[in-house]
C-alpha positions as CSV (number, residue, x, y, z in Angstrom):
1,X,66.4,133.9,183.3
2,X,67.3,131.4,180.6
3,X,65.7,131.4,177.5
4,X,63.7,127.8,176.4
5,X,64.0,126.4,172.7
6,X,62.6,123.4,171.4
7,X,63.8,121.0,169.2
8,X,62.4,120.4,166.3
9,X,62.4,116.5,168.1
10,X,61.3,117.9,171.5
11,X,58.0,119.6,169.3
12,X,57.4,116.4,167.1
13,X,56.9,114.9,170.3
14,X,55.2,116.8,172.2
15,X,52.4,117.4,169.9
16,X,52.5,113.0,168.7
17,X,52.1,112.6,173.0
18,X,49.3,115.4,172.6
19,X,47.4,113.9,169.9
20,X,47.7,110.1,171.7
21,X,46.3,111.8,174.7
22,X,43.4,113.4,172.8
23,X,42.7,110.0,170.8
24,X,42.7,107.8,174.1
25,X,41.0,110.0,176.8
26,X,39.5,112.9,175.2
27,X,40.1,116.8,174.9
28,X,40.3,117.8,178.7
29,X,43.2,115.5,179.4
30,X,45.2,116.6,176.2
31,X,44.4,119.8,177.4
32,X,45.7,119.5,181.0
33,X,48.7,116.9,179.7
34,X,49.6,120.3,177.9
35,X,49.1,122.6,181.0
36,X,50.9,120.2,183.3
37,X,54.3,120.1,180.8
38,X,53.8,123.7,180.2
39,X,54.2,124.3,183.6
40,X,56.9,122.1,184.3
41,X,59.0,123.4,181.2
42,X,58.1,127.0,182.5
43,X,59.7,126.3,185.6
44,X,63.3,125.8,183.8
45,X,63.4,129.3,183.1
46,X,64.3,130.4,186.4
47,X,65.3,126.7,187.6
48,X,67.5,125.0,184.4
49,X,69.4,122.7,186.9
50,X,66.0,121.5,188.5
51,X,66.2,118.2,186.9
52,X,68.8,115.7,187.5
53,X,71.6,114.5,184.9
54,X,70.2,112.0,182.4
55,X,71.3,108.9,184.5
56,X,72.1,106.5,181.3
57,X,74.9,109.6,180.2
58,X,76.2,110.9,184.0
59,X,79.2,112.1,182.0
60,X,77.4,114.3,179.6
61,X,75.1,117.3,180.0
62,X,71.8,116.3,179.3
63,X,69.2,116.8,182.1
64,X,66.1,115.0,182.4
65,X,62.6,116.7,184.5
66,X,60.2,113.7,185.3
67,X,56.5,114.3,184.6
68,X,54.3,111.2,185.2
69,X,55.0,109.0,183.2
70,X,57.3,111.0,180.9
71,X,61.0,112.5,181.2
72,X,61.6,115.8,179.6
73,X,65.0,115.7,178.2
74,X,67.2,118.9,178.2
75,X,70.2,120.5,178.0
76,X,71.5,123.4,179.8
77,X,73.6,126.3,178.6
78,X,74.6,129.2,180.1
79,X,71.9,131.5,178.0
80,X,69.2,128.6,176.7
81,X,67.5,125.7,178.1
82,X,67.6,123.4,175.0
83,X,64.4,120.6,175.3
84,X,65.1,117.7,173.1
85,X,63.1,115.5,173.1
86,X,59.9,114.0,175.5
87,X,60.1,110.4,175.8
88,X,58.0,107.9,177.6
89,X,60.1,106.7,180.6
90,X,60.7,103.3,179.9
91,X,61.9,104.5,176.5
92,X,64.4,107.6,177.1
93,X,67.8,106.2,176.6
94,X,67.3,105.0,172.7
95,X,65.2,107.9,171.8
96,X,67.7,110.6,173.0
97,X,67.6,113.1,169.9
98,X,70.1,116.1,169.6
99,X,69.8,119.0,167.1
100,X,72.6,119.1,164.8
101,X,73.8,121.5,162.3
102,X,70.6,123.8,160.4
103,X,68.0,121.7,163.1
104,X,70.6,123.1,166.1
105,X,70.2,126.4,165.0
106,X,66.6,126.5,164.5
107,X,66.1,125.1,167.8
108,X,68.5,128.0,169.0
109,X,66.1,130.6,167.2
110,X,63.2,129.2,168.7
């Protein structure tokens, strides 16, 4: 089973997409946005090649995993499934964040 790291990107994100869910439509829907792209990241664990290759780079390695209206971006090493960033659909291909350097291996120890 792989292991899953965030980046520090991927976190920043998820909790900004958190707290706009909270602010808009109230507690129980933060709370089951959370469930629902806890469950989907869960699933890369046993699955890391579930989503399909990030169709704006089909040449590099990054993976995206659709959830409503958002695209979990990943990548996919032999040991760790790297998420890097959640992004709003529309929005994925200029907000594609890698880790580099000390943020890369934070992620890594993650």
């Amino acid at each position: 089973m792989a292991k899953i790291a965030w980046s520090r990107t991927a976190s920043d994100a998820f909790a900004a997409l958190v707290t706009r869910e909270r602010g808009m439509a109230g507690q129980a829907s933060a709370d089951a946005l959370t469930q629902r792209i806890g469950v989907r990241v869960r699933l890369l664990r046993g699955f890391p090649e579930l989503g399909k290759p990030l169709p704006e780079l089909p040449d590099g390695d990054l993976r995206e995993l659709p959830i409503g209206p958002y695209r979990i971006l990943y990548r996919n090493t032999s040991e760790t499934v790297l998420i890097l960033n959640l992004v709003e659909a529309e929005n994925a291909p200029a907000r594609i964040s890698a880790p580099t350097g000390d943020r890369a291996r934070e992620a890594r120890k993650a």
